[in-house]
DSSP file (Angstrom, degrees, kcal/mol; ACC not computed):
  #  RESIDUE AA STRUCTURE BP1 BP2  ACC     N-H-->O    O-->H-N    N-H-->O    O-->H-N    TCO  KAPPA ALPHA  PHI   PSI    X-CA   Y-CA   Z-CA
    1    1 A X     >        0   0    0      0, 0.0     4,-3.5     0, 0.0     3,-0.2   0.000 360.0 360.0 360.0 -40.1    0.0    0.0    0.0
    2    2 A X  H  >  +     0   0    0      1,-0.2     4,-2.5     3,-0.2     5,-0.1   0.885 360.0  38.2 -24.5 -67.3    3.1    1.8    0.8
    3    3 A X  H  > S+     0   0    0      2,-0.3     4,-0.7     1,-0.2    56,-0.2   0.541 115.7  56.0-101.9 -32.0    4.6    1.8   -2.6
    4    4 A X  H >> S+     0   0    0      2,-0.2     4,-4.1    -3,-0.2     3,-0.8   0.942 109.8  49.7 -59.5 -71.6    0.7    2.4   -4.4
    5    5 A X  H 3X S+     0   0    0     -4,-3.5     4,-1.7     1,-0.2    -2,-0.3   0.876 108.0  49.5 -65.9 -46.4    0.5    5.5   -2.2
    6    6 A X  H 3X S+     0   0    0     -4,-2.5     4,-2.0     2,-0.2    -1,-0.2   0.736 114.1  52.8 -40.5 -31.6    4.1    7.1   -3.2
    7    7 A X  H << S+     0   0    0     -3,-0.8     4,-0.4    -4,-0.7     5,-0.3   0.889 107.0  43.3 -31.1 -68.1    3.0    6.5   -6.6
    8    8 A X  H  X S+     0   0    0     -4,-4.1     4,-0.6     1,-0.2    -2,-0.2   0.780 110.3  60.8 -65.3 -25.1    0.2    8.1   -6.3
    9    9 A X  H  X S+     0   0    0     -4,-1.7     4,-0.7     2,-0.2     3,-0.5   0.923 108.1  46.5  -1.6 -85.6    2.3   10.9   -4.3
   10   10 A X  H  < S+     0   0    0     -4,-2.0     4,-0.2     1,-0.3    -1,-0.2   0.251 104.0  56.6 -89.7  27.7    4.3   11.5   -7.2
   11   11 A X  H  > S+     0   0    0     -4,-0.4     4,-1.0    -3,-0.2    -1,-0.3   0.575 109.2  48.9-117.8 -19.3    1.4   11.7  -10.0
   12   12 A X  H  X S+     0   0    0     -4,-0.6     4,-2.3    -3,-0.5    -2,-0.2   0.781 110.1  55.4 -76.5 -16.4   -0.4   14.7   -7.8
   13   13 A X  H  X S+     0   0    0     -4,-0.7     4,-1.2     1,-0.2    -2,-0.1   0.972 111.0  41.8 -60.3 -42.0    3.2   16.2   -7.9
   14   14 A X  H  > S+     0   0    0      1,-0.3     4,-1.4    -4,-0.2    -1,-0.2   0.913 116.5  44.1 -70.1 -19.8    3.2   15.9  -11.7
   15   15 A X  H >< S+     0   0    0     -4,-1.0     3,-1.3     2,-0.2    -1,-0.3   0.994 112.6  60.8 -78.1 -41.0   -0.4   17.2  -12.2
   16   16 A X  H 3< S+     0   0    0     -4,-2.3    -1,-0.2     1,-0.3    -2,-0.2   0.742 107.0  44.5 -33.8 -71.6    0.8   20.2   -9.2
   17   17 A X  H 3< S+     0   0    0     -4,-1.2    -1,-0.3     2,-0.1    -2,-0.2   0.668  88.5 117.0 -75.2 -38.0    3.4   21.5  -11.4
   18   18 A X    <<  -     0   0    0     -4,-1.4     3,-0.1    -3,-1.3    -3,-0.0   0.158  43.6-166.5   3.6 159.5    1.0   21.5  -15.0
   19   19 A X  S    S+     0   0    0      1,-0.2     2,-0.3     3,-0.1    -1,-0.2  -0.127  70.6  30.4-119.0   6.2    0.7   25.0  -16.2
   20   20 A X        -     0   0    0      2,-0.1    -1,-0.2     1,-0.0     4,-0.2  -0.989  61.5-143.1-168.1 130.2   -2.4   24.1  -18.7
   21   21 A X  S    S+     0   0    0     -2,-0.3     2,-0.9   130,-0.1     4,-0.5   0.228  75.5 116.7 -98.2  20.9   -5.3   21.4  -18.7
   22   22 A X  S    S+     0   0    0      1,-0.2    -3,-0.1   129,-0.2    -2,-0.1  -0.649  73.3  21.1 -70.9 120.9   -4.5   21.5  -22.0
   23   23 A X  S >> S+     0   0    0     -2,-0.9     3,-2.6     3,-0.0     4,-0.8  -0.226  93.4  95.2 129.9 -62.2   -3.1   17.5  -22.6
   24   24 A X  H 3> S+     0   0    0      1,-0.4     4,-1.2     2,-0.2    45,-0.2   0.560  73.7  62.8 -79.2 -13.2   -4.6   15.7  -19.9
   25   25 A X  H 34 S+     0   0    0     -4,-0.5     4,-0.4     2,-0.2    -1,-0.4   0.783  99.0  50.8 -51.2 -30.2   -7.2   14.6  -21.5
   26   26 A X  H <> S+     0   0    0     -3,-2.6     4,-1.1     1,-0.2     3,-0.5   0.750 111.8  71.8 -80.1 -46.7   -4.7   12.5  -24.1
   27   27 A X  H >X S+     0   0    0     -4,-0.8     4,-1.5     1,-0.2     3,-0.8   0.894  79.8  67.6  -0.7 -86.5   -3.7   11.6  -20.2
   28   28 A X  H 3X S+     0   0    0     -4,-1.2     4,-1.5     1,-0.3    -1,-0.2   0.668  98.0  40.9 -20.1 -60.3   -6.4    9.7  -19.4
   29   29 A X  H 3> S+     0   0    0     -3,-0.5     4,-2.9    -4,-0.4    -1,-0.3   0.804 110.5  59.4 -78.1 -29.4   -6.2    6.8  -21.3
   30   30 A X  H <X S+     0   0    0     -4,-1.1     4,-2.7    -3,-0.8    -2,-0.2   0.861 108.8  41.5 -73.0 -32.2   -2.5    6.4  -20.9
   31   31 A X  H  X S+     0   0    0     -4,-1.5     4,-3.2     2,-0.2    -1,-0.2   0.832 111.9  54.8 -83.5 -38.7   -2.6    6.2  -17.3
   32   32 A X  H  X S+     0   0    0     -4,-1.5     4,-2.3     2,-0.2     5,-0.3   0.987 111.8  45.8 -29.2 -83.5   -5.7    3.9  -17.5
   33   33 A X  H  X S+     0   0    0     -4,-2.9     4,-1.8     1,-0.3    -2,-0.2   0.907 116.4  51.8 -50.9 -61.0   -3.4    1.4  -20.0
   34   34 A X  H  X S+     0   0    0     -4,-2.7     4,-1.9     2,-0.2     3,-0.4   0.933 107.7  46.8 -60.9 -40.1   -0.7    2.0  -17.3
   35   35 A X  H >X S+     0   0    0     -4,-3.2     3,-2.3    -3,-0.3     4,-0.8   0.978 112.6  54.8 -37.0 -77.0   -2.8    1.0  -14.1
   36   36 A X  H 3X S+     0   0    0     -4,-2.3     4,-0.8     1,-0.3     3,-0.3   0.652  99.3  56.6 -59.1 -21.5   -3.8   -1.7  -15.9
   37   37 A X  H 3< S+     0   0    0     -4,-1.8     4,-0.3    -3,-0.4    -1,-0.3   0.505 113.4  37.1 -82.6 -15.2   -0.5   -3.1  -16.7
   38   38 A X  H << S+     0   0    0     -3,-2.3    20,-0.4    -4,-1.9    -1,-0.2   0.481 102.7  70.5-143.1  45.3    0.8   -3.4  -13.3
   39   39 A X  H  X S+     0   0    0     -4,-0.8     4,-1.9    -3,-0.3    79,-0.3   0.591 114.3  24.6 -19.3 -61.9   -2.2   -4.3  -12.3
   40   40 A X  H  X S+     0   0    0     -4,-0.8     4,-0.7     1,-0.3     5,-0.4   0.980 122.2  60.3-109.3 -71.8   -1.6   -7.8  -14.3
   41   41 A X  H >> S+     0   0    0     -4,-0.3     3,-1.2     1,-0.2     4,-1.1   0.649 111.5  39.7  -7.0 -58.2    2.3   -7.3  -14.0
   42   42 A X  H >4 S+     0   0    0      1,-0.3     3,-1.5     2,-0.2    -2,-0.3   0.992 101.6  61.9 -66.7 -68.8    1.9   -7.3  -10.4
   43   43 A X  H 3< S+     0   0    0     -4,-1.9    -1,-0.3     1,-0.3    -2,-0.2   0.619 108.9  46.9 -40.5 -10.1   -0.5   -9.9  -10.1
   44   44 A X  H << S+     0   0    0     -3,-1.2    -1,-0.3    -4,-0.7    -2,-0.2   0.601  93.2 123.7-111.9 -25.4    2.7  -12.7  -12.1
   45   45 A X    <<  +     0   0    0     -3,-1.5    -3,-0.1    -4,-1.1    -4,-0.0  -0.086  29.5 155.4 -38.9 107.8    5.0  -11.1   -9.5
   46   46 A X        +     0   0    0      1,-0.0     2,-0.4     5,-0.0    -1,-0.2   0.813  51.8  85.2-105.7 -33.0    6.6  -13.2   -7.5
   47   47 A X     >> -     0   0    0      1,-0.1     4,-4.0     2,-0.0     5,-0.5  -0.366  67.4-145.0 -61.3  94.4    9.6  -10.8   -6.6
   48   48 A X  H  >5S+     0   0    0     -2,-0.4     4,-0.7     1,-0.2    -1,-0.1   0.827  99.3  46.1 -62.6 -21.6    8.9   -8.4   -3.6
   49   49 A X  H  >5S+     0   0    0      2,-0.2     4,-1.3     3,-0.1    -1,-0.2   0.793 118.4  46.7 -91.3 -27.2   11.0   -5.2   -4.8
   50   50 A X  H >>5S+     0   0    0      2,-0.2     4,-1.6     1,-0.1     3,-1.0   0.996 110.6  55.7 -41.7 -57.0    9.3   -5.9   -8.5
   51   51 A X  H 3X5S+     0   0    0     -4,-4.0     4,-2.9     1,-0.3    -2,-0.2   0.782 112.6  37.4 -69.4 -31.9    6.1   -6.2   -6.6
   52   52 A X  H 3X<S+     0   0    0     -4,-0.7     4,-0.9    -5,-0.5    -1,-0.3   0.912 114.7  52.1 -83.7 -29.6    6.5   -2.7   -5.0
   53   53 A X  H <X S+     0   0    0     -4,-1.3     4,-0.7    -3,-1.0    -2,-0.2   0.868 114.7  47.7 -63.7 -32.9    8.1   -0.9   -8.2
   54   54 A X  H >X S+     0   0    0     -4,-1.6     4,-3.0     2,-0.2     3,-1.3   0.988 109.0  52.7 -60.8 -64.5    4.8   -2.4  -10.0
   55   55 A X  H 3X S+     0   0    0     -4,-2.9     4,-1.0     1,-0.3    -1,-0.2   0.742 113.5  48.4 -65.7 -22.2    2.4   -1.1   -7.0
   56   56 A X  H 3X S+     0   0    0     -4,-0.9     4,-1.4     2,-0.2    -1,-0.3   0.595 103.9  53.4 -89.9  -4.7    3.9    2.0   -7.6
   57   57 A X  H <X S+     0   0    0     -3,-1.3     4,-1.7    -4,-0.7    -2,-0.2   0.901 114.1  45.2 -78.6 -71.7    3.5    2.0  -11.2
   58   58 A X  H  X S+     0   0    0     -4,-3.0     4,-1.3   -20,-0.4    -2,-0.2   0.638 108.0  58.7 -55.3 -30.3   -0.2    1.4  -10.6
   59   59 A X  H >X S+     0   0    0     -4,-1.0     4,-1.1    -5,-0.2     3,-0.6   0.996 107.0  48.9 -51.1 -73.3   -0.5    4.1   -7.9
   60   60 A X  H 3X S+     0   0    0     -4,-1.4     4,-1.8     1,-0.3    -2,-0.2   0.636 110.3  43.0 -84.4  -7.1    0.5    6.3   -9.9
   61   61 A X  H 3X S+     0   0    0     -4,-1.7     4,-1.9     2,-0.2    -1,-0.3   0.930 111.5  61.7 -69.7 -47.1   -1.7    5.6  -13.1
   62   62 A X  H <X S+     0   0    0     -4,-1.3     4,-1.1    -3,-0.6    -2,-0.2   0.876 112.5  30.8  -9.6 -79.1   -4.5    5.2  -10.7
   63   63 A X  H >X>S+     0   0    0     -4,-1.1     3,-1.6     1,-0.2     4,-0.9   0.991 115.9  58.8 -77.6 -44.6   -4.3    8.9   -9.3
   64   64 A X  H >X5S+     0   0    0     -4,-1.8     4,-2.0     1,-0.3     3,-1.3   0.783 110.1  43.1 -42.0 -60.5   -3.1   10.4  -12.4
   65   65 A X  H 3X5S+     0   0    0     -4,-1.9     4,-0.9     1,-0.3    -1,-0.3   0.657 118.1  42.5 -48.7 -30.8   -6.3    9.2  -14.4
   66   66 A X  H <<5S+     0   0    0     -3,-1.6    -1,-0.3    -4,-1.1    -2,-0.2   0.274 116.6  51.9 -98.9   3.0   -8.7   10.1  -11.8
   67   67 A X  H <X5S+     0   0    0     -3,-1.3     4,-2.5    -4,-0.9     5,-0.2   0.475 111.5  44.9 -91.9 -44.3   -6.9   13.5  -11.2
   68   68 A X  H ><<S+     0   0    0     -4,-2.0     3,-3.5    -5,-0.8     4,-0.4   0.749 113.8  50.4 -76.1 -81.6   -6.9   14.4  -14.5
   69   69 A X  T 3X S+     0   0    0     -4,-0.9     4,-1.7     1,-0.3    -1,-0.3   0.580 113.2  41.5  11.2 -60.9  -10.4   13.4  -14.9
   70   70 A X  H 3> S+     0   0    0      2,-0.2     4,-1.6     3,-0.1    -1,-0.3   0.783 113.4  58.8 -84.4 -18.7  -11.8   15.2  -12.1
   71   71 A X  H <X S+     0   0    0     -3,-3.5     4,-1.2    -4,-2.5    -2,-0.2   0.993 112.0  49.3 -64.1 -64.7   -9.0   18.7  -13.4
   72   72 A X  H  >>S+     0   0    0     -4,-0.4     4,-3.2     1,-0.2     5,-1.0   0.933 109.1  44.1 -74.8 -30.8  -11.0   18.4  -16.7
   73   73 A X  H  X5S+     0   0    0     -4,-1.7     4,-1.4     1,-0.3    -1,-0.2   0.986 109.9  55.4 -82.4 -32.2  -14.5   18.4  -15.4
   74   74 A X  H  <5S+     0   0    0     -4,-1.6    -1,-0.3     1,-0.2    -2,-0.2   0.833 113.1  47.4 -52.2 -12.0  -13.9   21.5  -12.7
   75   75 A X  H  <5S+     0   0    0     -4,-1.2    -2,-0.2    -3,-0.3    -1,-0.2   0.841 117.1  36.2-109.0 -16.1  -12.7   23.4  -15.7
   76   76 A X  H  <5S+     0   0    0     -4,-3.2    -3,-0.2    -3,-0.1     2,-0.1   0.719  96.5  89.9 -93.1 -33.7  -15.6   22.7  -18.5
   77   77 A X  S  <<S-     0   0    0     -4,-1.4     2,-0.1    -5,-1.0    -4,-0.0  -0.468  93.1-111.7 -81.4 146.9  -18.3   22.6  -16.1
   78   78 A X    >>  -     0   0    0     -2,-0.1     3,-1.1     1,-0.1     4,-1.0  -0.515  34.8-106.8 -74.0 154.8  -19.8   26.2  -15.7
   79   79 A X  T 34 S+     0   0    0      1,-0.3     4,-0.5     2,-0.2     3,-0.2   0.849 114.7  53.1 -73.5 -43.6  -19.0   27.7  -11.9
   80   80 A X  T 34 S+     0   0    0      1,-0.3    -1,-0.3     2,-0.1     4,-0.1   0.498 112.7  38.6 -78.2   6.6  -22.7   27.3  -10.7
   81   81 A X  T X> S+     0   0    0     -3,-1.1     4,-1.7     2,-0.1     3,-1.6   0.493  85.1 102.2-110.7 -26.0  -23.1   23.7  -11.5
   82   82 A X  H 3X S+     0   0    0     -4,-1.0     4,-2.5     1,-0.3    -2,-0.1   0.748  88.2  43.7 -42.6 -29.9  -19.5   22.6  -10.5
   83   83 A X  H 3> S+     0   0    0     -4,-0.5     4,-0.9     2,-0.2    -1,-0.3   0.884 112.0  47.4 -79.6 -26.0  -21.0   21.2   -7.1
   84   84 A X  H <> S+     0   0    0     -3,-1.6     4,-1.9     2,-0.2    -2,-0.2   0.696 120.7  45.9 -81.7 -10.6  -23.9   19.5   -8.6
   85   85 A X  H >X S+     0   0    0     -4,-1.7     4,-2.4     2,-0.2     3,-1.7   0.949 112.5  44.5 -73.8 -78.0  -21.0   18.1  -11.2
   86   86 A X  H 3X S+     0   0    0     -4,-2.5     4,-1.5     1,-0.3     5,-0.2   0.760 104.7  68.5 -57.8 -15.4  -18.4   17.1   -9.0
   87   87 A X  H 3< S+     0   0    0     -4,-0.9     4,-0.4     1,-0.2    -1,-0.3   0.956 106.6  39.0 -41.5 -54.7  -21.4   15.4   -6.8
   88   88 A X  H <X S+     0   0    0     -4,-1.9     4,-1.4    -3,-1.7     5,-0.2   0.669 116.0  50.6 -74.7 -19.2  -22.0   12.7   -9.7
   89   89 A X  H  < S+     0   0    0     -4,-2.4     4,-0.4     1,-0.2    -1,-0.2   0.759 112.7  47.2 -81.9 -14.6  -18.4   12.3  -10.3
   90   90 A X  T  X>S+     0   0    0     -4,-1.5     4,-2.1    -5,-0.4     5,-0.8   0.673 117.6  39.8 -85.5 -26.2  -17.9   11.9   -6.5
   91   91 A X  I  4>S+     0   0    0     -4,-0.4     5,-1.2     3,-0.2    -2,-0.2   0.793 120.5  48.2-102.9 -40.9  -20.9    9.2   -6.1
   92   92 A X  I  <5S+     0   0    0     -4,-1.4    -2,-0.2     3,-0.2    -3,-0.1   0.894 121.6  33.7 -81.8 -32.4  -19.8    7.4   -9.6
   93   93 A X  I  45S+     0   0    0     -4,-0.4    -2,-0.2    -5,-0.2    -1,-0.2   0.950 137.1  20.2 -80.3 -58.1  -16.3    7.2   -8.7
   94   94 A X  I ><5S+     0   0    0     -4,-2.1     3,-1.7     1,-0.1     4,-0.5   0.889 120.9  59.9 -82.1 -30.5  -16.4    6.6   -4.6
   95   95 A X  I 3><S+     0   0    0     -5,-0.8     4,-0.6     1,-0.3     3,-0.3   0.931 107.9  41.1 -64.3 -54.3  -20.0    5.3   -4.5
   96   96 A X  H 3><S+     0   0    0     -5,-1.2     4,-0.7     1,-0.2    -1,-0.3   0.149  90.8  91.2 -93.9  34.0  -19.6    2.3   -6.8
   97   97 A X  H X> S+     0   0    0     -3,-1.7     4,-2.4     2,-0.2     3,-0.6   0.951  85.2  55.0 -62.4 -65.1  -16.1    1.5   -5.1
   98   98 A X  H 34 S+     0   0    0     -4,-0.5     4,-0.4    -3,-0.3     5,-0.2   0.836 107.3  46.1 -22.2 -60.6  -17.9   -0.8   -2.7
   99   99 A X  H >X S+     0   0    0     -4,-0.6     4,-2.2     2,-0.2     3,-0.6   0.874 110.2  54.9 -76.9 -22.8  -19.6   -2.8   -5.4
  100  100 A X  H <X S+     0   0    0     -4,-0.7     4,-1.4    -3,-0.6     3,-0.3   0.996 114.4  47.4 -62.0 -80.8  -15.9   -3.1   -7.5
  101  101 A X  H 3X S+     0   0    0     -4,-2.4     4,-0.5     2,-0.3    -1,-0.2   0.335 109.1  45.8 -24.8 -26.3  -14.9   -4.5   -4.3
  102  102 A X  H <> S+     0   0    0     -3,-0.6     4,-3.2    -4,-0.4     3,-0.4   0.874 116.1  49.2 -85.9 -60.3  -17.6   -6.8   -3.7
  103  103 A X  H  X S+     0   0    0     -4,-2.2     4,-2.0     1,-0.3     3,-0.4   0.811 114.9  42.7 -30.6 -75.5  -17.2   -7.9   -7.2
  104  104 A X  H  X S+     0   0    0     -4,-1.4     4,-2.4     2,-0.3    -1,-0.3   0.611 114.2  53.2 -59.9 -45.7  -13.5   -8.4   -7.0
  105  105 A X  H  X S+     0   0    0     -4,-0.5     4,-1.4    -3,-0.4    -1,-0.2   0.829 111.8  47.9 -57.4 -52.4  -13.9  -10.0   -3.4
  106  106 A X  H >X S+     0   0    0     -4,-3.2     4,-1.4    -3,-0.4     3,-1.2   0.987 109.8  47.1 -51.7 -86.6  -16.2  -12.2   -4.9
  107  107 A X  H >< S+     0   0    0     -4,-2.0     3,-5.0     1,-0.3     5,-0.5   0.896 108.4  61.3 -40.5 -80.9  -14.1  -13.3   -8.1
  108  108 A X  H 3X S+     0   0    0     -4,-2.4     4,-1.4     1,-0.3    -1,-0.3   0.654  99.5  46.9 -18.4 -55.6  -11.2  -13.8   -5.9
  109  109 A X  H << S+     0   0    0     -4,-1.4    -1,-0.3    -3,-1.2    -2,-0.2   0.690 121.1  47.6 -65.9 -22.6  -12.5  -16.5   -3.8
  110  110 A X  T << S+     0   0    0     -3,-5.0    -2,-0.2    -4,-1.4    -1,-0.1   0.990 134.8   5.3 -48.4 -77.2  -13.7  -18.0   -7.2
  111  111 A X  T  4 S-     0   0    0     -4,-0.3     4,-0.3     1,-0.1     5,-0.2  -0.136 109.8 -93.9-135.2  24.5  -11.2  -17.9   -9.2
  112  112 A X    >X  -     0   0    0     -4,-1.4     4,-2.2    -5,-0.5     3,-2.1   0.723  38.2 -97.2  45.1 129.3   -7.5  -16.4   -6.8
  113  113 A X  H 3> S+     0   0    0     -5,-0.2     4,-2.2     1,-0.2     3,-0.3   0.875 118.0  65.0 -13.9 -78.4   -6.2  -12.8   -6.6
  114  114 A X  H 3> S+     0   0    0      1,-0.3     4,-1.2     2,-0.2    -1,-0.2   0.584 108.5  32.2 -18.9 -50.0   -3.9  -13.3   -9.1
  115  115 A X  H <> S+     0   0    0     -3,-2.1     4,-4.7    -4,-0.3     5,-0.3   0.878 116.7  61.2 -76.4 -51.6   -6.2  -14.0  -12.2
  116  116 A X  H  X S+     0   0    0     -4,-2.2     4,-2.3    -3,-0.3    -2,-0.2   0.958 110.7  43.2 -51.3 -48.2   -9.0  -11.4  -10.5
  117  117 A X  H >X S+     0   0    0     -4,-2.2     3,-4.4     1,-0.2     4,-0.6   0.827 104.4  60.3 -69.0 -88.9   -6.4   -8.8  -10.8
  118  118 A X  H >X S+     0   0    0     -4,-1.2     3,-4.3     1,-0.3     4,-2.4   0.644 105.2  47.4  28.4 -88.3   -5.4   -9.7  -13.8
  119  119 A X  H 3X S+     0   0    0     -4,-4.7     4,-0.9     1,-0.3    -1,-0.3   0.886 112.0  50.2 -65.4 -25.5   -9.1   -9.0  -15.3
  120  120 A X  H << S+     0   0    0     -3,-4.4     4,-0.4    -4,-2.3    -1,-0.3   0.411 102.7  54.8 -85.0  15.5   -9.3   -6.0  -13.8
  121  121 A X  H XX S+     0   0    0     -3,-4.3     4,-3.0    -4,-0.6     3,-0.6   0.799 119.4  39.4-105.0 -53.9   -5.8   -5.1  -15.2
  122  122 A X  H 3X S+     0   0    0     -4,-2.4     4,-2.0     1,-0.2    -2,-0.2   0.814 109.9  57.5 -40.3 -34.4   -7.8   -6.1  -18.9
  123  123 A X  H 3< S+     0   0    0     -4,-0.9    -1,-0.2    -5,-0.5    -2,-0.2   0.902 110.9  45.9 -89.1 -41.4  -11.0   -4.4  -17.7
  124  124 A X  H <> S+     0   0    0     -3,-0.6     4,-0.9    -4,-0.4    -2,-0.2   0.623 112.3  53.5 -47.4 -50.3   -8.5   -1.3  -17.4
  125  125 A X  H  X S+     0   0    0     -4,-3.0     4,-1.5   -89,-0.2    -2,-0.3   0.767 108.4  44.8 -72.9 -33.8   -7.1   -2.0  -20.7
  126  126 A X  H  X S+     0   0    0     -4,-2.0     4,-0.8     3,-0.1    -2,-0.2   0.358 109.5  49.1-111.1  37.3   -9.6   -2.0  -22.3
  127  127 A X  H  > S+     0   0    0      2,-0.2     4,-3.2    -4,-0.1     5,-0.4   0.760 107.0  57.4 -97.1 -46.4  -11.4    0.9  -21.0
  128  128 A X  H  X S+     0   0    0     -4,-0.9     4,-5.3     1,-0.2    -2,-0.1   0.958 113.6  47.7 -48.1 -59.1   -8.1    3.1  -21.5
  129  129 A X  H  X S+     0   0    0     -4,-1.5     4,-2.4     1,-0.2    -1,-0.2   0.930 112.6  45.4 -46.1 -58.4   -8.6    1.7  -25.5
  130  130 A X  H  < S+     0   0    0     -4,-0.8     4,-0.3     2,-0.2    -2,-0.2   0.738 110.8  51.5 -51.5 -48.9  -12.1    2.5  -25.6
  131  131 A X  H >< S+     0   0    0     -4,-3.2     3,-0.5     1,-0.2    -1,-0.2   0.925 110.9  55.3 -53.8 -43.2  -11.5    6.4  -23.9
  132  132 A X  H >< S+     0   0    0     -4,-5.3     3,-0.9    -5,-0.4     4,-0.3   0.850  98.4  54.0 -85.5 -15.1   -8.9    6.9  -26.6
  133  133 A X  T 3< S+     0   0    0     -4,-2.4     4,-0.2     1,-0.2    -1,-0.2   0.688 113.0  44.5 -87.2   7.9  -11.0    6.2  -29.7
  134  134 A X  T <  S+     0   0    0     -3,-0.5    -1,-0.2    -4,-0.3    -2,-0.1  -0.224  89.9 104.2-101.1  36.0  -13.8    9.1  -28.4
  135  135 A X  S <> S+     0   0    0     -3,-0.9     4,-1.4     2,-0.1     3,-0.4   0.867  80.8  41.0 -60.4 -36.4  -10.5   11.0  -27.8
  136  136 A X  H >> S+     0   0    0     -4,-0.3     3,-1.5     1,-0.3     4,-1.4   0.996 113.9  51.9 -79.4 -46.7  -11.3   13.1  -30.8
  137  137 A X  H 34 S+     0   0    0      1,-0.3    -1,-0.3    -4,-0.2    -2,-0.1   0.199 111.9  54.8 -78.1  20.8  -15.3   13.5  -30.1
  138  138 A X  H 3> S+     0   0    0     -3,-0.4     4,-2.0    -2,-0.2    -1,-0.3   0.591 100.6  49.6-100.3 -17.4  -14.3   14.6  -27.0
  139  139 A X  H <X S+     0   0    0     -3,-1.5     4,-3.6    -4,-1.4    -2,-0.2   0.795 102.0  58.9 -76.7 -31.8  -12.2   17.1  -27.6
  140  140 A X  H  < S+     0   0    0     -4,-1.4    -1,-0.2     3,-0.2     4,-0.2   0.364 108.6  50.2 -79.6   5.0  -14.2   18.9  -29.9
  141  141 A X  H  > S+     0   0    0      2,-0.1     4,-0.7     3,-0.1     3,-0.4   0.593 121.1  35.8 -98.3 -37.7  -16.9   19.2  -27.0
  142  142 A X  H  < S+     0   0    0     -4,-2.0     4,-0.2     1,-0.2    -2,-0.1   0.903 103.5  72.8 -76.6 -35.3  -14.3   20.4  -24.7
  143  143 A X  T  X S+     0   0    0     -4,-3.6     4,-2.2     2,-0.2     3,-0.4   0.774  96.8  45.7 -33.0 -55.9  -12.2   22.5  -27.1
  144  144 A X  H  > S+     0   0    0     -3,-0.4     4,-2.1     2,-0.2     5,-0.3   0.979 113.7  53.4 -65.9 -46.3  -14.7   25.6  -27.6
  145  145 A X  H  X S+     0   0    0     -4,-0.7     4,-1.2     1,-0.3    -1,-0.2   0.819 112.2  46.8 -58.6 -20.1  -15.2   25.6  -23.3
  146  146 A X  H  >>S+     0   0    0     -3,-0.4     5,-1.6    -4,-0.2     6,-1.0   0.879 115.3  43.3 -88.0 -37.3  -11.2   25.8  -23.3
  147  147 A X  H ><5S+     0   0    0     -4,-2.2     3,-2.3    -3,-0.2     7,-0.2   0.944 116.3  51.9 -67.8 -27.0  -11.3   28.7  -26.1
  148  148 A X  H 3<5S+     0   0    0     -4,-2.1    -1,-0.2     1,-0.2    -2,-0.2   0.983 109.3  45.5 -63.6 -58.8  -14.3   30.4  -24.1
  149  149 A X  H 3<5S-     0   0    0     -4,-1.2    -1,-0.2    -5,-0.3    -2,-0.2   0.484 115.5-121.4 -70.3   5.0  -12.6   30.4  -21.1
  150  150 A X  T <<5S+     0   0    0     -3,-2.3    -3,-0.2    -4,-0.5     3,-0.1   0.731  84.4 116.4  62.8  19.9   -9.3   31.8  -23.0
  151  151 A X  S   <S+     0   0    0     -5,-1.6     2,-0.2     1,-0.4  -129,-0.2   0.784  83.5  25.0 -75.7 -22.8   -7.3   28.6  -21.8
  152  152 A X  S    S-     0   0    0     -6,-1.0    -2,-0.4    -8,-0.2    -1,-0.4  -0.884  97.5-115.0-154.4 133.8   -6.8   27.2  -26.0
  153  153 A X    >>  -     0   0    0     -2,-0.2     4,-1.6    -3,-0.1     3,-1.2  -0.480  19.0-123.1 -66.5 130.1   -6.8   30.0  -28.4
  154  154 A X  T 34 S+     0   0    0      1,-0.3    -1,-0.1    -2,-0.2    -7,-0.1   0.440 111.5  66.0 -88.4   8.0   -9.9   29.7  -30.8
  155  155 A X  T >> S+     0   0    0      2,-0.1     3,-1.2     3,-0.1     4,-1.0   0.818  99.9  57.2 -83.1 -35.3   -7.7   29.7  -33.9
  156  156 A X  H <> S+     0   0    0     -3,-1.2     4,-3.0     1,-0.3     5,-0.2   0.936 108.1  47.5 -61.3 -51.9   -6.5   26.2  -32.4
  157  157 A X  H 3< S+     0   0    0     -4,-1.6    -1,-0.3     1,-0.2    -2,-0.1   0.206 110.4  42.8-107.9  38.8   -9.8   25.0  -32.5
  158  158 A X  H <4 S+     0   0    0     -3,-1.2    -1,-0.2     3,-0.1    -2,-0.2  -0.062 115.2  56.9-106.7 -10.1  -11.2   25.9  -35.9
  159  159 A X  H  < S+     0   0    0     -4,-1.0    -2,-0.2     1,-0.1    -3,-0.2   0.928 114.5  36.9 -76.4 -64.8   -7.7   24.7  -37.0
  160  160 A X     <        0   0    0     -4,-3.0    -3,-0.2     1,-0.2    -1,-0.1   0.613 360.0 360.0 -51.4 -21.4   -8.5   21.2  -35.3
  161  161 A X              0   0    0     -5,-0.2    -1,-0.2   -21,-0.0    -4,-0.1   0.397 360.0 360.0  80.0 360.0  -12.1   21.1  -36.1
């Protein structure tokens, strides 16, 4: 848990230092596809200083994706919705934790950790695939809210379409 949580440490450092939410959205998926790879990496691990470089590997894809995630929707959502926003993102994110867990709990006692991580290291993979082909139809909904708000210059996005 150590080695998860320093991971995850140094992926709120990286977001700290950002200058732009311009990017993290192309983010997203990458840190998804990394979670999920030592996720399943971990899970063949037999080696305790792999096991911990791994859990930190996964920490930090873990916060990075759910950082960046929650960075883009405080900045697109308008100021007077932002609580009723961050509500659903808070209830969808922490709120179904429990049932991932149950799920996971579950599987395990089926079928051993190892493999259960595993599929959630696929289930990770292929969400991270999935985000990044609506990468482009999501950026051209998020694109004008960055030119409105003077974050991306609106010649960038009539250049990008």
């Amino acid at each position: 848990m150590g080695a998860a949580g320093t991971g995850a440490l140094a992926s709120g450092l990286s977001l700290a230092i950002r200058r732009t939410v311009i990017g993290l959205d192309k983010m997203i998926p990458i840190a998804a596809g990394l979670m999920g790879v030592g996720l399943i990496l971990f899970a063949m691990s037999r080696v305790l200083w792999l096991s911990m470089i791994l859990m930190l590997i996964t920490g930090f894809g873990m916060m990075q994706q759910a950082t960046a995630c929650n960075t883009i929707i405080q900045t697109i959502v308008p100021e007077d919705k932002r609580g009723r926003a961050m509500s659903y993102y808070t209830m969808a994110f922490v709120g179904m934790a429990p049932f991932g867990s149950l799920l996971a709990g579950a599987l395990a006692h089926a079928i051993g950790a190892p493999l259960t991580l595993v599929i959630n290291g696929l289930c990770c993979i292929a969400g991270a695939v999935w985000f990044a082909t609506r990468l482009k139809s999501i950026r051209a909904l998020i694109h004008p809210i960055y030119a409105d708000q003077g974050i991306m210059p609106l010649e960038t996005v009539l250049k990008n379409g």
